[in-house]
N, C-alpha and C positions, 0 to 999 in steps of 0.2 A: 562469432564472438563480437563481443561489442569494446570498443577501445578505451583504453582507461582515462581518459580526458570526458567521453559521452558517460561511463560509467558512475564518475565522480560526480558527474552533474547528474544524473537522475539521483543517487544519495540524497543529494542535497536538496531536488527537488521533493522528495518523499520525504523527507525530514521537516521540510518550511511545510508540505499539505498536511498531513498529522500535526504536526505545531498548530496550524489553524482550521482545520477540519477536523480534526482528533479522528479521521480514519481515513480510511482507503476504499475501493469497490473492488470486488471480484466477482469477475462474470463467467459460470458455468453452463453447459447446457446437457439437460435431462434427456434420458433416455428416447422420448417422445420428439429432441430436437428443440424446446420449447427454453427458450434461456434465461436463467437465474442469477439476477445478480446481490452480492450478499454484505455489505460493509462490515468493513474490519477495520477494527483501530490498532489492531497490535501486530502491524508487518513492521519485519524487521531488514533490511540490508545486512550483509556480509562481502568483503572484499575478494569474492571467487564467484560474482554474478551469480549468487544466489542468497535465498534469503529463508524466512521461515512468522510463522503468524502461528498466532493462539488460537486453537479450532477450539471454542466448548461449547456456542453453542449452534450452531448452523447443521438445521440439519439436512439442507441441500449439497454442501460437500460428501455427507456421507452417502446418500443417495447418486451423488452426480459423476464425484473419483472412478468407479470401480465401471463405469460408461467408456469415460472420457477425462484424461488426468488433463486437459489442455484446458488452460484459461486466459484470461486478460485481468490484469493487475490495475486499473485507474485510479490516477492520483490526479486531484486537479485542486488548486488553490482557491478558498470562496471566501479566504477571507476579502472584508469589504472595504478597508482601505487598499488592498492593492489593487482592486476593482477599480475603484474612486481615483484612485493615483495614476493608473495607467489610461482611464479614460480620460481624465483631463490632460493627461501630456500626450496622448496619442499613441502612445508606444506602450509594452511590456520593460518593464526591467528587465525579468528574467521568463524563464519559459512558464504560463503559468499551471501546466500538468504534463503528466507523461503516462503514457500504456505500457505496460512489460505484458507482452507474448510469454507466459510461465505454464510448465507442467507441472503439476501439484502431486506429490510423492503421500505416501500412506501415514496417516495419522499413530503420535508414537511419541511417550513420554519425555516429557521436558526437563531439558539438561538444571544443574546448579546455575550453569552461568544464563543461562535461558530466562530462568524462574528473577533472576536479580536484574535482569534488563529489563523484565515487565514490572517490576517493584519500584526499581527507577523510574520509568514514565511514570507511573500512576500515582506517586510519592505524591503530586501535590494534589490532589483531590481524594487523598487517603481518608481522610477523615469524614468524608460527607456518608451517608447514607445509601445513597445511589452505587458509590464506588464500592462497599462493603457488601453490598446483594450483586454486583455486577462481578466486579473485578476478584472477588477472595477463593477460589476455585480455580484457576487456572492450572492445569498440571499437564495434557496435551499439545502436541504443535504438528503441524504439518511443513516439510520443508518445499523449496519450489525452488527451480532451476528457471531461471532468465534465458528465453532463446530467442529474444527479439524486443525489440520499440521502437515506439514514434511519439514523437512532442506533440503535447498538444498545443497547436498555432496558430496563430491569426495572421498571417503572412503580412499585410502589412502594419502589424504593430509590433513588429516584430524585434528587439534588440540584434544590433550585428553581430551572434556568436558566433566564432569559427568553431562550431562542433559539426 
């Protein structure tokens, strides 16, 4: 189990990398051992260390799941002021990505409150073109259970968190 002080900060770190990556990465590996990794902008947290993503269209999950449900969840921060900001003072603010160790559960229609979470993120790029051939389809999710992480670190640029 992971404690709910580390817990609240990965949220918060996977909420600032989508805020500025608009995804995440997950890495699977194929039957062959050969590994897949696939970015996802619609992972979601839940406060019971698990969370759940929009699978529609990867189609290395559906080939990968039914192997091996075990993944790694990376989120890492690229926006380029905190880049800029943390190289010039030497230090990190905060952590600038994290890994969750996730087992990824069977693909299976998306709840009412599911469907208005991904409508909320995507709210502001609704209207583009892009977002309408990309985003208008969503009806699937796959849930995943957290059973491990690590920050990603630069030991010394480090901020003194007590986590």
């Amino acid at each position: 189990m992971i404690d709910s002080q580390n817990w609240q900060q990965i949220i918060k770190t996977i909420s600032t990398v989508q805020r500025a990556s608009m995804h995440c990465s997950i890495a699977t590996v194929d039957q062959l051992g050969q590994p897949n990794i696939t970015p996802i902008g619609t992972v979601f947290l839940k406060n019971n260390q698990t969370g759940f993503f929009f699978d529609t269209y990867s189609e290395s999950f559906k080939e990968n799941i039914p192997n091996n449900s075990k993944a790694c969840l990376q989120a890492v921060n690229s926006k380029r002021f905190f880049w800029l900001k943390s190289m010039i003072l030497g230090k990190f603010s905060d952590f600038p990505g994290v890994r969750l160790n996730i087992e990824i559960g069977e693909l299976r229609i998306a709840t009412a409150e599911e469907l208005a979470m991904i409508e909320q993120r995507i709210k502001p790029l609704s209207w583009t073109k892009g977002s309408q051939l990309i985003w208008s389809s969503f009806t699937h999710v796959r849930d995943f259970n957290v059973t491990g992480f690590k920050w990603v670190q630069y030991p010394t640029m480090m901020p003194n968190h007590q986590l």
